[in-house]
C-alpha positions in Angstrom: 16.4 -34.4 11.1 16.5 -33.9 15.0 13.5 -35.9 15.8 15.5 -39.1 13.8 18.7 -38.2 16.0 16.4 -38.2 19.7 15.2 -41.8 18.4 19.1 -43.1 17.9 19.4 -41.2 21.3 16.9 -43.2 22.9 17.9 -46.6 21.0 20.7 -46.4 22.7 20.0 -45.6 25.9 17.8 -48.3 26.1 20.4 -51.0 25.4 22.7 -49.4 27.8 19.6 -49.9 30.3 19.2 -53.5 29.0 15.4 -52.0 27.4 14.1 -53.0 24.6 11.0 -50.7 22.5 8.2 -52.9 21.7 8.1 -51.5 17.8 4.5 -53.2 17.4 3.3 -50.4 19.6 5.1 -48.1 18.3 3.8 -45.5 15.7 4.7 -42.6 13.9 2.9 -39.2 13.1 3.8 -36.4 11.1 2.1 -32.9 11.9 3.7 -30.7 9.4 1.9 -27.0 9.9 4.2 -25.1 7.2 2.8 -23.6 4.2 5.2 -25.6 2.1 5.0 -29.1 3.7 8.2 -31.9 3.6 7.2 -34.5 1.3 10.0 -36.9 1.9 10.3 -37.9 5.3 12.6 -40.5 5.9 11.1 -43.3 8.0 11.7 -44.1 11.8 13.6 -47.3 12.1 14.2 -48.8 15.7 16.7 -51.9 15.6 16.4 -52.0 11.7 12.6 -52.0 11.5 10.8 -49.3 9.9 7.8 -48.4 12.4 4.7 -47.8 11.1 3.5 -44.7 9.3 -0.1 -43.5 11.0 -2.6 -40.4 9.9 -3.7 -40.1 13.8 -3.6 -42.5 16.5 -5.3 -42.2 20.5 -3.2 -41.1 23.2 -4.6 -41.1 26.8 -8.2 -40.6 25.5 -7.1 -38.4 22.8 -7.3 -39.3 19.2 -5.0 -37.2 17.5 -4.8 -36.6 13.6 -1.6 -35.7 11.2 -3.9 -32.2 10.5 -4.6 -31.5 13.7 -8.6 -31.4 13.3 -10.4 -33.0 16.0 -13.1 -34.0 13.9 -12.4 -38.0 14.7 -12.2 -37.3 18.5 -15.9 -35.2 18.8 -17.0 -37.9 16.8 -16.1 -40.8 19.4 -17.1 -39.0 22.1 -21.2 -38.5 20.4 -21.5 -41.9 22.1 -22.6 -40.3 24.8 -26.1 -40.4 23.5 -26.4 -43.9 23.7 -26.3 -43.0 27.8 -29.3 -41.2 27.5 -31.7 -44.3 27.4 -30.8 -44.6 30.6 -31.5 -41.2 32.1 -34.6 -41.9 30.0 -35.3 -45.1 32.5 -34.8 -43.1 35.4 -37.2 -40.8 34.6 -39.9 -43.1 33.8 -39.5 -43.9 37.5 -40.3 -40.4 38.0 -37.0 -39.8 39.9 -37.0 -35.7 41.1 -34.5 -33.7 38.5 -32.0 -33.0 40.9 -31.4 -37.1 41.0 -31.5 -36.7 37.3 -29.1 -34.3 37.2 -26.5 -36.1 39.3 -27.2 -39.2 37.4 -25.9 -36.8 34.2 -23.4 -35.0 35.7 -21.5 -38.4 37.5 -21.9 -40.6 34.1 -23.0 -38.8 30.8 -21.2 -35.6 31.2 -18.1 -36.7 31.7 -17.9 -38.3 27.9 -18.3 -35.1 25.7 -15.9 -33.0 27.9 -13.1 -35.6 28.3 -9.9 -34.0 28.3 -11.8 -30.6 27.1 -8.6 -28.6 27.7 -7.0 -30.1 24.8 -9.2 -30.3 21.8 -12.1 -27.8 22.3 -10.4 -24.8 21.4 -9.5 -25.6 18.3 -12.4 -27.7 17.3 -15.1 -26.8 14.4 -18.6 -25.1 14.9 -20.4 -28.3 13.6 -18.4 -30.5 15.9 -19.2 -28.7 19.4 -23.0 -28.4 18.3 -22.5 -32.0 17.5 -21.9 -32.4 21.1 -23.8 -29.6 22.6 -27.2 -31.6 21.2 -26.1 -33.9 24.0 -26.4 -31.8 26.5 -30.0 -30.4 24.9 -31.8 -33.4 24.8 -30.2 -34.1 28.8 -32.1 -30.9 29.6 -35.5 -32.0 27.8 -35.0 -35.1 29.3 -34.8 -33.7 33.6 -36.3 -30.3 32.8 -33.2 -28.7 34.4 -30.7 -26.0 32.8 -27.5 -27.6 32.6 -24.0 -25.5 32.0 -23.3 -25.8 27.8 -19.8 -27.1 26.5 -18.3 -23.3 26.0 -18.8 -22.7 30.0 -17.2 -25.9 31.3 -14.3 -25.7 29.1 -13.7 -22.3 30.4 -13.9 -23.5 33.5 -11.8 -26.2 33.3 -9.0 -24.0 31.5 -9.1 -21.5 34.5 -8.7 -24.5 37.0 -5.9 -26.2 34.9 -4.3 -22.8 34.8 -4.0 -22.1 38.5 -2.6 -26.1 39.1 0.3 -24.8 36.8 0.5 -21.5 38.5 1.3 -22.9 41.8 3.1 -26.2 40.3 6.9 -24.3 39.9 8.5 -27.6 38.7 6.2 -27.8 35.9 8.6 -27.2 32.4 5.4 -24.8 31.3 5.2 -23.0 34.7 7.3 -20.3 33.0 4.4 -18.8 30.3 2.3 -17.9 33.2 4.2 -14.3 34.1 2.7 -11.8 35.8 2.3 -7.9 34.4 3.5 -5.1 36.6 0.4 -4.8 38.2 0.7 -8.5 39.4 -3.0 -8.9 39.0 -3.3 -10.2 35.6 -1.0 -12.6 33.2 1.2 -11.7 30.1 -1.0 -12.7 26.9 1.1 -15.2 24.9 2.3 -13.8 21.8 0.4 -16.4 18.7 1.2 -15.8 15.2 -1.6 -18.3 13.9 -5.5 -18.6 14.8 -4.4 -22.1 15.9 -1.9 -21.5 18.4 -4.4 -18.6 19.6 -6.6 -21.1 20.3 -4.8 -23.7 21.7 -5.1 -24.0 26.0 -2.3 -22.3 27.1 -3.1 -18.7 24.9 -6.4 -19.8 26.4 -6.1 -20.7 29.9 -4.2 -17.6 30.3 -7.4 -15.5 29.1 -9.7 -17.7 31.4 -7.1 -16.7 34.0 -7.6 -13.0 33.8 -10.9 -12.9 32.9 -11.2 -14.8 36.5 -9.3 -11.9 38.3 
C-alpha cells in the first residue's frame, strides 16, 4: 500500500538524518470511506515494532475518529458549561451585560467553536444543539443576543478563505479559482454529502455569498 511505502520513505530518511521516531507517540488510524471497506490492513511497523492500532486520537485540539463523526469532539467541548458558574458570579455582582458579554466572548466562547472550520460542517443536528444550549443559557444569563454557532462558523469559513486566497504558497491556494466574471469562485465539484460539507466546498460558498 502507498501509505506503508511513505513510512519506509520516512524510516529512512530519518536514519540518514541521524532521527529516530518516538513509536510510543506514534499511532495509527484507518479512515476507510468506500462502500466495500479493506478488512486486512497490514500493520505499520517502524524499526520492527508494530505501532499501535487507534479508533480516533486528538490532534491540535481535534479529536478525530476512524468514521469520521465528530460526535467525541462536540462532546469535549460541552465543557464549556462548567464556565458558566462563573459568568453566573459576575452577574450576581450586577456587572452591566456588555462586561458580561466580553467576559463570554474572551473565555466561554472560544471552547464550543474551537477550530470550527474543521468539524462543524459535517457534524450531526443533536451535536450543534448540544452546543448551541451553551450559548442559550449565556444569553439568559447577560440578557444580551449573542451570534449562534451556524453564524460564527460562516464567518470564520469566509475569513479562513480569504487568508488562502491571498496566501499563493499555500499547496490548497489552487481550489480557489475565479469564474470569468472574476467576482465569484468555481464551486468544488463533491460527489458525497461529506465532502460537500467539508470547509473547503464550504468556505468557497461563504466566499461568494460574501461578494
Amino acid at each position: 500500500m502507498t501509505y506503508l511505502e511513505e513510512i519506509k520513505h520516512l524510516e529512512i530518511w530519518c536514519q540518514e538524518n541521524n532521527l529516530l521516531l518516538n513509536i510510543s507517540k506514534t499511532k495509527e488510524l484507518i479512515v476507510d470511506c468506500s462502500k466495500k471497506q479493506e478488512q486486512n490492513y497490514q500493520p505499520v511497523r517502524i524499526n520492527g515494532t508494530t505501532v499501535e492500532r487507534v479508533d480516533s486520537f486528538r490532534y491540535l485540539g481535534v479529536h478525530i475518529s476512524q468514521d469520521l463523526s465528530w460526535s467525541r469532539q462536540t462532546n469535549s467541548l460541552a465543557k464549556a458549561h462548567q464556565r458558566l458558574y462563573n459568568l453566573r458570579r459576575l452577574r450576581d455582582f450586577r456587572l452591566p451585560s456588555k462586561v458580561l458579554g466580553n467576559f463570554y466572548t474572551c473565555t466561554i466562547e472560544s471552547i464550543p467553536t474551537r477550530n470550527i472550520t474543521a468539524w462543524f460542517g459535517n457534524s450531526t443536528k443533536q451535536d450543534r444543539q448540544a452546543l448551541q444550549r451553551v450559548v442559550h443559557s449565556t444569553e439568559h444569563i447577560i440578557h444580551m443576543e449573542l451570534p449562534d454557532l451556524q453564524t460564527i462558523y460562516h464567518k470564520r469559513c469566509q475569513t479562513k478563505a480569504r487568508k488562502l486566497v491571498k496566501d499563493l504558497t499555500h499547496p490548497n491556494n489552487r481550489l480557489f479559482s475565479l469564474l470569468r466574471s472574476g467576482k465569484r469562485f468555481r464551486s468544488l465539484k463533491t460527489n458525497t454529502e461529506r465532502l460537500k460539507r467539508s470547509f473547503f466546498p464550504q468556505a468557497i460558498q461563504a466566499l461568494n455569498q460574501g461578494n
